[in-house]
DONUPA-150623 format. One record per residue: residue in one letter; z, y, x of N, C-alpha, C in turn. Coordinates in pm, whole numbers, padded with zeros to 5 digits, always signed. Each point is the difference from the previous one (the first is absolute). Example, Ala and Ser with C-alpha at 12.3 -4.5 7.8 and 13.67 -1.06 7.14 Angstrom:
REM residues 2
a+00780-00569+01319+00000+00119-00089+00000+00120+00090/s-00072+00105-00035+00006+00119+00082+00073+00109-00077/
END
This chain:
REM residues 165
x+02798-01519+00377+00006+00056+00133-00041-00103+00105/x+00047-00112+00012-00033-00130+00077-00160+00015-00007/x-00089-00014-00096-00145-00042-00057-00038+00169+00062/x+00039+00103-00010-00052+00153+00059-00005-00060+00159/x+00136-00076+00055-00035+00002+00178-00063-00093+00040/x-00021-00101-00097-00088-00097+00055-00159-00029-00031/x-00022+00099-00077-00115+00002-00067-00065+00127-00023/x-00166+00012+00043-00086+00102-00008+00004+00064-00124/x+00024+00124-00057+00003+00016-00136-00159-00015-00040/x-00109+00011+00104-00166+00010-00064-00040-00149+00004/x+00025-00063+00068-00097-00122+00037+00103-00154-00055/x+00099+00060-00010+00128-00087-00047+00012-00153+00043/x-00049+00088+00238+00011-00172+00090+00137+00091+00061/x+00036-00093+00085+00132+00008+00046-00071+00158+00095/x+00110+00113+00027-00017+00121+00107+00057-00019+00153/x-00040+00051+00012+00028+00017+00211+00158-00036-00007/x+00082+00057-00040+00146-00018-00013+00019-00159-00002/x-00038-00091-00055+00026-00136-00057-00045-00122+00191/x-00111+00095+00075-00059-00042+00084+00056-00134+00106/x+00139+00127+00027+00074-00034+00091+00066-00112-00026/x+00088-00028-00106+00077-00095-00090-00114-00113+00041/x-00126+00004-00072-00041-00133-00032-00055-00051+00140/x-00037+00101+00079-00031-00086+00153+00083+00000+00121/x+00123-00008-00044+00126-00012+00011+00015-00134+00006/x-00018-00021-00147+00080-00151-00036-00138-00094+00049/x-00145+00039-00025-00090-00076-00007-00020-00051+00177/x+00043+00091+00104-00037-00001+00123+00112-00117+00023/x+00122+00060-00029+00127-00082+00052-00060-00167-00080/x-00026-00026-00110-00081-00127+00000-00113-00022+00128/x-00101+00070-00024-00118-00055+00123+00086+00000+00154/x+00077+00069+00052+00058+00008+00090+00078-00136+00026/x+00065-00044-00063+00123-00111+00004-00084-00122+00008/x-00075-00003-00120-00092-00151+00048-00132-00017+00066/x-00057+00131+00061-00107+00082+00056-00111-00132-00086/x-00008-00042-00083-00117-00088-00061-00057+00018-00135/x+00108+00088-00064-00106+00084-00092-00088+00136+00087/x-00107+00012-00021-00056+00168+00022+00029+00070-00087/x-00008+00128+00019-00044+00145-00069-00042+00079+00028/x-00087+00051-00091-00108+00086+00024+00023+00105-00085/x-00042+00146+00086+00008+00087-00022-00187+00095-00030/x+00011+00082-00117-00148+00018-00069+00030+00158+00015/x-00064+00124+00046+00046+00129+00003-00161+00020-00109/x-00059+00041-00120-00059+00080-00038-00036+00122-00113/x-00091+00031+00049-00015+00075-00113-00112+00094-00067/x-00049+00076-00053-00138-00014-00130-00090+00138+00136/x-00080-00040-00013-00088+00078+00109-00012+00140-00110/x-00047+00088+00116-00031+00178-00077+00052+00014-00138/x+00156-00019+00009+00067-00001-00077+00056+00143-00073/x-00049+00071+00113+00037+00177+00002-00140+00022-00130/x-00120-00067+00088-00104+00079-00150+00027-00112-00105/x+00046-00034-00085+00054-00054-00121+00081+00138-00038/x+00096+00022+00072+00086+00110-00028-00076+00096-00064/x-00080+00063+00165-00050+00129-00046-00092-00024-00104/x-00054-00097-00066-00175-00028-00119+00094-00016-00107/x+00127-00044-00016+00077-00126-00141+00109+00110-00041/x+00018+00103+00125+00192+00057-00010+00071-00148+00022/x+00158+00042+00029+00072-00095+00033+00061-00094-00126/x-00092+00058-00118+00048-00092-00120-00074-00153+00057/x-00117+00078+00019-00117-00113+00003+00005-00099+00111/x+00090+00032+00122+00034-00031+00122+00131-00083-00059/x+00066-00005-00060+00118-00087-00044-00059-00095-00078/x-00072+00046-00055-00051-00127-00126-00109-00146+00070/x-00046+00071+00099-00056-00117+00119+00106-00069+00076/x+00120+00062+00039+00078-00045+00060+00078-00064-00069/x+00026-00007-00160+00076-00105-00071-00101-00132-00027/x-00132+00087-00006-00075-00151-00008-00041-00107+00054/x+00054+00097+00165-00027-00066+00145+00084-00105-00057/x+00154+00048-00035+00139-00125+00032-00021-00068-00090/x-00034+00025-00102-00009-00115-00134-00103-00084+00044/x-00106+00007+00087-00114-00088+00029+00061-00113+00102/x+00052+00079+00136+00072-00076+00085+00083-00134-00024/x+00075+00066-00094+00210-00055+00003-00069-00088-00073/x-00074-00044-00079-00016-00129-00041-00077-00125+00059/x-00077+00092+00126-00053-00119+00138+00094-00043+00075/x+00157+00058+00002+00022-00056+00081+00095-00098-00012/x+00042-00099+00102+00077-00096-00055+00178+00091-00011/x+00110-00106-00022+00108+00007-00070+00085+00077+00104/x-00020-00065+00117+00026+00067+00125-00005+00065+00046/x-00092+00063-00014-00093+00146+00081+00062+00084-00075/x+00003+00112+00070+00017+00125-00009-00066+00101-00001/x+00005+00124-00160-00110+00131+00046+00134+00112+00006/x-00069+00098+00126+00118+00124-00028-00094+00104+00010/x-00032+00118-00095-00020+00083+00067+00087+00128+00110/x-00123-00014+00104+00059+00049+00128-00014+00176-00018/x-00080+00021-00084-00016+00177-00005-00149-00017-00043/x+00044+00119-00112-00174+00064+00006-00073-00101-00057/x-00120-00049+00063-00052-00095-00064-00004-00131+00103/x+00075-00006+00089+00053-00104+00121+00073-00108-00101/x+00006-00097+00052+00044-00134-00050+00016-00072+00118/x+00112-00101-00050+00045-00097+00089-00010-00103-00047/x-00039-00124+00051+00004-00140-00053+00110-00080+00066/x+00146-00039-00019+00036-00074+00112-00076-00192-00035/x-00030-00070+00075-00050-00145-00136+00084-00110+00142/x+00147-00020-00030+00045-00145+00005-00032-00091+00014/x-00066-00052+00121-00069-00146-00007-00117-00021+00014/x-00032+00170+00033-00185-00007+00030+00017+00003+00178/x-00094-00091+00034-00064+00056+00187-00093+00140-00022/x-00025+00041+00124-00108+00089-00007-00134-00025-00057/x-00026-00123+00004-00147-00011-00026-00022-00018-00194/x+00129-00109-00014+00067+00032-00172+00048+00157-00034/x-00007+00054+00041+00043+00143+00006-00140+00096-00056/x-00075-00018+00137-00126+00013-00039-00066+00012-00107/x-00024-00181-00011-00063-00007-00157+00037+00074-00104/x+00175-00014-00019+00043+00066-00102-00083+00200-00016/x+00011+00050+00136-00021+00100-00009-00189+00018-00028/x-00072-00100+00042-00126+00008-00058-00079-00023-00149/x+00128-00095-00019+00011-00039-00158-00030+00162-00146/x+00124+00059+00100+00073+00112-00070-00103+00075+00015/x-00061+00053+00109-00104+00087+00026-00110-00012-00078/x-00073-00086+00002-00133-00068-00095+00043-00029-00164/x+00145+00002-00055+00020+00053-00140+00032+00130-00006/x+00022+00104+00128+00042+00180-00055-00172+00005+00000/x-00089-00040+00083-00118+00078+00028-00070-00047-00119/x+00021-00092-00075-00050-00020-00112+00052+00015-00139/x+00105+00093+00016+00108+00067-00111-00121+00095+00003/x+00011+00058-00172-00007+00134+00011+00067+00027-00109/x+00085+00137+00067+00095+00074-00092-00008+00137-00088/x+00039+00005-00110-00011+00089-00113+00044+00100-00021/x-00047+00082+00001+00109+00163+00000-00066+00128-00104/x+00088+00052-00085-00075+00066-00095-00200-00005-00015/x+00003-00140-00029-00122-00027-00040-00115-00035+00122/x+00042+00029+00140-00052-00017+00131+00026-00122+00035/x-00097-00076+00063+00029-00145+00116-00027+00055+00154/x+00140-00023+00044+00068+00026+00139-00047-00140+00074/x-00060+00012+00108-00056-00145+00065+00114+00052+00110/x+00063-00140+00063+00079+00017+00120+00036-00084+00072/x+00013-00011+00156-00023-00106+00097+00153+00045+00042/x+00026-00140+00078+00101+00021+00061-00027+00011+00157/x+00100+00004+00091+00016-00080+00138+00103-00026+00049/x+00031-00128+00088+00114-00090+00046+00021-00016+00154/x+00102+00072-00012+00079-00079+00156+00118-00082-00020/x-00059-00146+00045+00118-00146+00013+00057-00002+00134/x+00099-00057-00012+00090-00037+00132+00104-00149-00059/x-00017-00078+00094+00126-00088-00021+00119+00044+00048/x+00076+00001-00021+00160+00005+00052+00018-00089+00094/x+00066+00044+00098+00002-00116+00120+00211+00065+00053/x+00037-00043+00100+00131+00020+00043+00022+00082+00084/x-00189+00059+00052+00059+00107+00123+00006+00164-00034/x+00032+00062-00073-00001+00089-00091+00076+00037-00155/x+00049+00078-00076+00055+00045-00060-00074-00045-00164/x+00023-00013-00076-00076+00046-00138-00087+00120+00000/x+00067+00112+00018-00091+00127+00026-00070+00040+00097/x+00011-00058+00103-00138-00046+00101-00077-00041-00062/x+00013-00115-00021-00160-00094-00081-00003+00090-00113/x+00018+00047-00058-00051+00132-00091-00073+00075+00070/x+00058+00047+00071-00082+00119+00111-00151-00071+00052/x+00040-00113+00022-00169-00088+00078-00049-00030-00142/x+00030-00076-00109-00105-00010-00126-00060+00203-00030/x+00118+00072+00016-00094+00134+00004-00135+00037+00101/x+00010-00058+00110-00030+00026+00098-00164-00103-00025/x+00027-00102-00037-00147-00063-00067-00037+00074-00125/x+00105+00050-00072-00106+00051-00159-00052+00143+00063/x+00036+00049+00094-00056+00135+00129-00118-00059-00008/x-00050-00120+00057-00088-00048+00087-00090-00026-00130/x+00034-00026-00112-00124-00073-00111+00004+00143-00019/x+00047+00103-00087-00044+00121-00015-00128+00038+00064/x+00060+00000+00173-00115+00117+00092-00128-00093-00002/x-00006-00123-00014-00087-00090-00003-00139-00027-00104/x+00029+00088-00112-00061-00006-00134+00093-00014-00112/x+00117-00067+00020+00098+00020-00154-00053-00142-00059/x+00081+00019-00142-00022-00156-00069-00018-00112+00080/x+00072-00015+00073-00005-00131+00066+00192-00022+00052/x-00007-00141+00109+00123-00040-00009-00009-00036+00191/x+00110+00081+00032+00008-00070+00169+00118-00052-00013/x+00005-00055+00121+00128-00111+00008-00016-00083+00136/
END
């Protein structure tokens, strides 16, 4: 039951539920000695709806486990993946600035766009896009969620597969 609330049963990264807890404890660190950063990563797999409608949602899960198995091993010990819904993802990464933030999220981008994934005998090609935010003190946790949404808005309407910040 513990491993059901803290964990995605598809992608098996930490779920939205776990969110709060860990940038909780992770803020109240950056907060107290304001000299670590953290950075906050909002993304997620572009025209994700036509995967659905071309694959069915078998075929739409099976990209999305391959998304996390590709990820969770880029990132360091620290960092954090949750999925946020759907095919949304969260990165929290401990110790990154924005511009370390960045990279990480360009890193990630240029290995999904060069994934390709397998589905009853089909290769699924798929891009991501990223909205970063650092965490700063004038605002909430779920604010700077709301603004890293508010940039992965902005790479979407922009062309997609890419990373603002």
């Amino acid at each position: 039951l513990e491993y059901i609330s803290y964990y995605d049963h598809l992608t098996g990264v930490y779920n939205r539920n776990v969110l709060s807890e860990l940038t909780d404890g992770e803020t109240k660190k950056f907060s107290s000695t304001m000299e670590q950063p953290i950075s906050v990563l909002l993304f997620d797999l572009d025209f994700f709806k036509k995967v659905n409608d071309t694959y069915g949602h078998p075929g739409g899960d099976q990209v999305l486990k391959e998304l996390a198995s590709t990820i969770k091993p880029m990132l360091g010990k620290k960092d954090y993946m949750i999925r946020w819904g759907g095919e949304e993802f969260v990165l929290l990464l401990p110790g990154s600035n924005l511009e370390q933030a960045k990279d990480t999220a360009e890193k990630l981008r240029k290995t999904i766009e060069q994934k390709v994934c397998c589905f009853d005998g089909q290769d699924i090609q798929i891009t991501m896009s990223f909205g970063v935010k650092e965490l700063d003190n004038t605002c909430s946790v779920e604010r700077h969620i709301e603004e890293a949404d508010e940039r992965l808005y902005e790479a979407k309407t922009s062309g997609r597969d890419r990373v603002v910040g």
